[in-house]
N, C-alpha and C positions, 0 to 999 in steps of 0.2 A: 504494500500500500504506500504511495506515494501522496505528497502534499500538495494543492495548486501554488505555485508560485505567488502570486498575485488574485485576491477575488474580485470578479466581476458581476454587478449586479444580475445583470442580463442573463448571462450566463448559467448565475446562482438559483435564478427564477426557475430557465428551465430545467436545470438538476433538478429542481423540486417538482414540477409540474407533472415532466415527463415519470416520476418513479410511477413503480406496484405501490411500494415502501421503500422506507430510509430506516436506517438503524444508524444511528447514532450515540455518540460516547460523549458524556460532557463533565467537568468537575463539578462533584457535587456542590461546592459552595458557592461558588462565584458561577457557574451553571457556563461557564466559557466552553466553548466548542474542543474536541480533543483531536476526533478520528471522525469517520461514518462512510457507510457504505447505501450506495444505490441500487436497486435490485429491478429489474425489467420480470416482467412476469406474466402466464397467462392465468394465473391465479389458480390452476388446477395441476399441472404436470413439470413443467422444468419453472428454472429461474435462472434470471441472469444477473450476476455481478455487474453492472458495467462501468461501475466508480467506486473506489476503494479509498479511504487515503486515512493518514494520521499526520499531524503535525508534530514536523521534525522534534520540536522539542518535547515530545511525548512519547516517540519511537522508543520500545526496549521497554516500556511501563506494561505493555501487557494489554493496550488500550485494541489492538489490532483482534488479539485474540478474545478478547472481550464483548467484541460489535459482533464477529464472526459465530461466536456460541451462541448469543441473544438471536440472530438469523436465522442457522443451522437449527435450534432448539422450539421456535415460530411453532405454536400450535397447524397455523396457516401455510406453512412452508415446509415442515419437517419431513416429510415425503418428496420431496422435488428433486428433479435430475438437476446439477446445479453447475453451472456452465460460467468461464468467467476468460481473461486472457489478462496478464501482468509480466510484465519485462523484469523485475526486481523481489517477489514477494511469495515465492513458490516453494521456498520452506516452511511459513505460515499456514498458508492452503495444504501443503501436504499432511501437516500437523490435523487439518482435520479431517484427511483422509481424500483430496483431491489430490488426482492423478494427471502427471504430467502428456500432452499428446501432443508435441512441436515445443518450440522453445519459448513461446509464450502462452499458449492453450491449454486450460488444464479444467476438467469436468469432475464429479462427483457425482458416482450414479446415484440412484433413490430406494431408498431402504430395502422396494421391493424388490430390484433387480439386483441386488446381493446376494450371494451365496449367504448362505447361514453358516455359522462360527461354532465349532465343535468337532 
């Protein structure tokens, strides 16, 4: 997950407009923005990642893994094939079980199409 450089109103609108949802991370006290992810979605079968990010100065706190369990964990989502693409952040995704397929494409199949553990 990566930070934007610079926010842009415009931009920030459609980040929001465009999502299914947003999962976001914020400090508790001062409620300042940390991390959040965007998720494209048809609301029944896969889900798409398609903006990830943490600010820099919050990377390594745990804030990345944090957004990603609150998503993966979604009463509304916990079933979903889960599909994303990141140039930097694919030992995070791996961590929760997203498989790499190219150098930046990496999926998560959905509960159902797992083999069972045993």
């Amino acid at each position: 997950m990566t930070a934007p450089s610079r926010p842009d109103r415009r931009a920030g609108r459609g980040f929001l407009c465009s999502a299914w949802k947003i999962y976001a991370a914020r400090e508790p006290d001062s409620g300042q923005l940390l991390g959040a992810v965007r998720v494209s979605s048809d609301g029944v079968a896969y889900g798409y990642i398609a903006d990830g990010f943490v600010f820099p100065e919050h990377r390594g706190d745990g804030v990345g893994s944090a957004v990603l369990e609150c998503l993966l964990s979604d009463i509304d989502a916990a079933d979903f094939r889960w599909m994303l693409h990141t140039a930097d952040a694919q030992p995070l995704y791996s961590w929760f079980g997203f498989v790499a397929y190219g150098p930046t494409y990496m999926e998560r199949p959905s509960r159902h199409s797992r083999p069972a553990s045993g």
